[in-house]
N, C-alpha and C positions, 0 to 999 in steps of 0.2 A: 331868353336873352341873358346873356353872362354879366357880368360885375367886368368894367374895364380896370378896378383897382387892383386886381392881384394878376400876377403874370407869373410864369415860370410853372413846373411839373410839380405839383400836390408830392408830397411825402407819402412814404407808407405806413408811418404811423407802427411803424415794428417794434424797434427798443428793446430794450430788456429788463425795465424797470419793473412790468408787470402791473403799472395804476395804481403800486400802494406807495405809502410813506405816513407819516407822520405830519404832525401840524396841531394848532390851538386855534380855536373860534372864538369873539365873544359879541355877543347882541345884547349887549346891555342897553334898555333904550336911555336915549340923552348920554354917554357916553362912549369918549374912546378910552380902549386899553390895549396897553403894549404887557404882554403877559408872554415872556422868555418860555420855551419850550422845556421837559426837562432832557440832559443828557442822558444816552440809553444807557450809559452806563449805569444809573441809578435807577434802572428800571427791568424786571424780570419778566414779564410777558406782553403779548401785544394783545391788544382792544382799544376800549374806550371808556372815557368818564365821562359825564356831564353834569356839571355842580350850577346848582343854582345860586344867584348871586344876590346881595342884597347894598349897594353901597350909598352912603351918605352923602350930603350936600355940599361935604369937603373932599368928596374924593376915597372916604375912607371906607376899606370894607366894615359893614356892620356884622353880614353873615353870609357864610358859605357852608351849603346842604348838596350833600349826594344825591341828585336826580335819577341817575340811571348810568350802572356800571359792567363792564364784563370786564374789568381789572382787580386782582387781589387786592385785599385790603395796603397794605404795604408799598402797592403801585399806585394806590387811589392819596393815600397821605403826602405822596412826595408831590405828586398833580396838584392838590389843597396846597401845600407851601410857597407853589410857583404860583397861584390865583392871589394867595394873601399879598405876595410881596409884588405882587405887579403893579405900575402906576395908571391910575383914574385920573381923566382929565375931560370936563363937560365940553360937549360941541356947542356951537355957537347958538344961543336962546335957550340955552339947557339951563333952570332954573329949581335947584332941588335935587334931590337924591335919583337912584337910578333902581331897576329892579333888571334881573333877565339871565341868560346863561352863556358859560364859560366851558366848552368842551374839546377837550383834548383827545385825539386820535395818536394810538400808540403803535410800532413796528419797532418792539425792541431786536435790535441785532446781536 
């Protein structure tokens, strides 16, 4: 038995994007963050970063550690600048600091 909500002929799902791109994650538990991506221009190869995060009861980062990389060091400092200056703001009943990780997936062009 079909789903009566969708109507019309299914895509093919072809594209030419090829499923990569670029993007920033973060699960910091008890907060949200809005952390800008960087431009590729500022960046030399594609992979990933993922920094572990540590921020305080105001928002503020306390620290930020290399978890696991396959970006030159160079490409991993400019990622670390965009995590520092990103804005921390507690979800609702979030009482205290936060701990968790911020990772960045790269497709420099």
């Amino acid at each position: 038995m079909g789903s009566k909500n969708y109507s019309g002929t299914p895509g093919s799902g072809g594209g030419d994007a090829g499923g990569v791109g670029s993007g920033v994650n973060s699960n910091i538990r008890g907060w949200n963050a809005r952390i800008r991506q960087p431009n590729p221009d500022e960046l030399e190869s594609d992979g990933f970063v993922v920094f572990s995060v540590e921020i305080d009861e105001d928002g503020k980062i306390q620290r930020v550690l290399v978890k696991e990389s396959t970006l030159p060091p160079a490409d991993v400092a400019v990622c670390k600048r965009y995590v520092q200056s990103g804005t921390y703001t507690p979800k609702d009943g979030n009482e205290g600091g936060g701990v968790g990780t911020v990772k960045f997936v790269i497709k420099a062009r």
